[in-house]
C-alpha positions in Angstrom: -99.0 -24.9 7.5 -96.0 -27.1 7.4 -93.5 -26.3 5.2 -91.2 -29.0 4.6 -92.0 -32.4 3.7 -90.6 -33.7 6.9 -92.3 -31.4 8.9 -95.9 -32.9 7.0 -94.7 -36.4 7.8 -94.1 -35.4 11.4 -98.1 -33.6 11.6 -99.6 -36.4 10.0 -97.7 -38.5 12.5 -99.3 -36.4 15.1 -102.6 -36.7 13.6 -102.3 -40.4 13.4 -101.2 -40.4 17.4 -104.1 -38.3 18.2 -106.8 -40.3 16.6 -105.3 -43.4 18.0 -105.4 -44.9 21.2 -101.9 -44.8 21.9 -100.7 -42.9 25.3 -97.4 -42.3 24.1 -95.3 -42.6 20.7 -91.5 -42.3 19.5 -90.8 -41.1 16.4 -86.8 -41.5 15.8 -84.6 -40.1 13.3 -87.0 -37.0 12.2 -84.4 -34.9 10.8 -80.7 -35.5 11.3 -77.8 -32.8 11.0 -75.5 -32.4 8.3 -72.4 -34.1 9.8 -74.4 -37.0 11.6 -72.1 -40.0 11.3 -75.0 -42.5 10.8 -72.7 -45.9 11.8 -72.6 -46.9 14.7 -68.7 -45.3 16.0 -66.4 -47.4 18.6 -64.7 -44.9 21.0 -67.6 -42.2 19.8 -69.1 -40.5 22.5 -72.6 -39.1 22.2 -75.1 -36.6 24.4 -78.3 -37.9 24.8 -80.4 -34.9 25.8 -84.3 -34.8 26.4 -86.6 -31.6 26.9 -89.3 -29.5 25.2 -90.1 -27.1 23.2 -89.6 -24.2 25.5 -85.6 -25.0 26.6 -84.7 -25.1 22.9 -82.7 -22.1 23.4 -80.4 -24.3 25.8 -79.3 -27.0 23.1 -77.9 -24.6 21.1 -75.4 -23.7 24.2 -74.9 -27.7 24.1 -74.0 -27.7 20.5 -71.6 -24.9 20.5 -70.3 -26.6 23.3 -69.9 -30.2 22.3 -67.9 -31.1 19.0 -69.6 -34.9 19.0 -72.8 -35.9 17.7 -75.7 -35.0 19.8 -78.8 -37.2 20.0 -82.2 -34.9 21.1 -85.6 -36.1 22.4 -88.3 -33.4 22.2 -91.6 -34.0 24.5 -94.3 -32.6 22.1 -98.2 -32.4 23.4 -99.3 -30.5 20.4 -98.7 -30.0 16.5 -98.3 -26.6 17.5 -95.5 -27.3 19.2 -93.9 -29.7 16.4 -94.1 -26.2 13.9 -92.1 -24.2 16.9 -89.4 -26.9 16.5 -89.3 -27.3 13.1 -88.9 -23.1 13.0 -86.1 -23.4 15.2 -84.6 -25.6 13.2 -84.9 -23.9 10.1 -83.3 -21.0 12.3 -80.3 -23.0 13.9 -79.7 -25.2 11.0 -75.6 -24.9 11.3 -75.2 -25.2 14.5 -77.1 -28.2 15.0 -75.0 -29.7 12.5 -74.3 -33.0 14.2 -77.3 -33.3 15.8 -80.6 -35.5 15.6 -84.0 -34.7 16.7 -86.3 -37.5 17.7 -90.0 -36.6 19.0 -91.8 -38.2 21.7 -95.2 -37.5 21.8 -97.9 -37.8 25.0 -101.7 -37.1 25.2 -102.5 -35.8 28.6 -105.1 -37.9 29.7 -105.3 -37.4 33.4 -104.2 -34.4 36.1 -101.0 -36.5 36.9 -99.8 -37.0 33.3 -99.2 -33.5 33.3 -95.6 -34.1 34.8 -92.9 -34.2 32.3 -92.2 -38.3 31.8 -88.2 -37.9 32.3 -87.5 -41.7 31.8 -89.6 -42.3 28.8 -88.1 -38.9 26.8 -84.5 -39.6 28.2 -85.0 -43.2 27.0 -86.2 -41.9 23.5 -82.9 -40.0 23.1 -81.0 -42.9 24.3 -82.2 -45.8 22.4 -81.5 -43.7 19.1 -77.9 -42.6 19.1 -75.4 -43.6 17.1 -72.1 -43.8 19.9 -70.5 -46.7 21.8 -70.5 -44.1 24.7 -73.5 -41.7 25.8 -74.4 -39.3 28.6 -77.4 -38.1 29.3 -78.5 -34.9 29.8 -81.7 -32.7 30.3 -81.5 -29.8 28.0 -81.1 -27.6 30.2 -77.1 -29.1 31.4 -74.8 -27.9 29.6 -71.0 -30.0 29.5 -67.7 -28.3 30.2 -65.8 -26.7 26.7 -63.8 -29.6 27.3 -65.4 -32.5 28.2 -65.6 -34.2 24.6 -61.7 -34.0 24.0 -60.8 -35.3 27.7 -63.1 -38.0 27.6 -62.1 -39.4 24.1 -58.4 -39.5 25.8 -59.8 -41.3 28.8 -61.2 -43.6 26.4 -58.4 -44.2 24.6 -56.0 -44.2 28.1 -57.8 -45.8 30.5 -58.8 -49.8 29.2 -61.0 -50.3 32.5 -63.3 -47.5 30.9 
């Protein structure tokens, strides 16, 4: 059963999809990390990263990796899959400080629908972050230790960026 009350809002959620006639839902801003800055930052520069359920372990390699905020699309079929990611939450808590978790849900209606729908989970992630600047990543990229600090000097360098 879920356990938080976020987590319940997120089943009924799926509940509601499920019984709908919807193909495909966003659900933004499901739970957001500690040090999210929630305006909108100039010269901020954000990851936008999409997967599911089973490359979880490779955000965490992202978010000891990047020091700005981190905005996460999750491709859920199941509210099975919504409890996994809510326990791996509950398990990674401080190091996904600065990140927030969006879920994009899909009912597999026919043999092609199968395939994972890049665009519209990569989209999710994008539409919701809070940075000026964003690249986007599958989950399973993982930036250089460095990238965050030498592209907040490029930004602040380079005027043409």
């Amino acid at each position: 059963p879920p356990s938080s009350e976020r987590e319940r809002m997120l089943v009924c959620e799926w509940q509601d999809f499920a019984n709908s006639s919807d193909h495909r839902r966003q659900v933004p801003r499901v739970i957001e990390g500690a040090t999210v800055d929630r305006s909108v930052s100039v010269d901020e520069i954000s990851l936008a990263i999409h997967g599911s359920i089973d490359r979880m372990d490779k955000l965490l390699n992202n978010a000891k990796r990047w020091v700005g905020p981190i905005s996460v699309a999750i491709y859920t079929k199941s509210a099975q899959q919504i409890q996994e990611s809510f326990n791996f939450f509950k398990a990674n808590a401080r190091a996904l400080s600065k990140v927030s978790f969006h879920f994009f849900f899909e009912k597999i209606l026919v043999e092609k629908d199968k395939l994972y729908p890049h665009n519209y989970v990569r989209n999710c992630a994008l539409n919701f972050t809070y940075a000026e600047y964003v690249i986007i990543l599958d989950m399973d990229f993982v930036p250089n230790r460095r990238a965050y600090g030498d592209l907040k000097t490029l930004i602040k360098t380079d005027k043409n960026v």
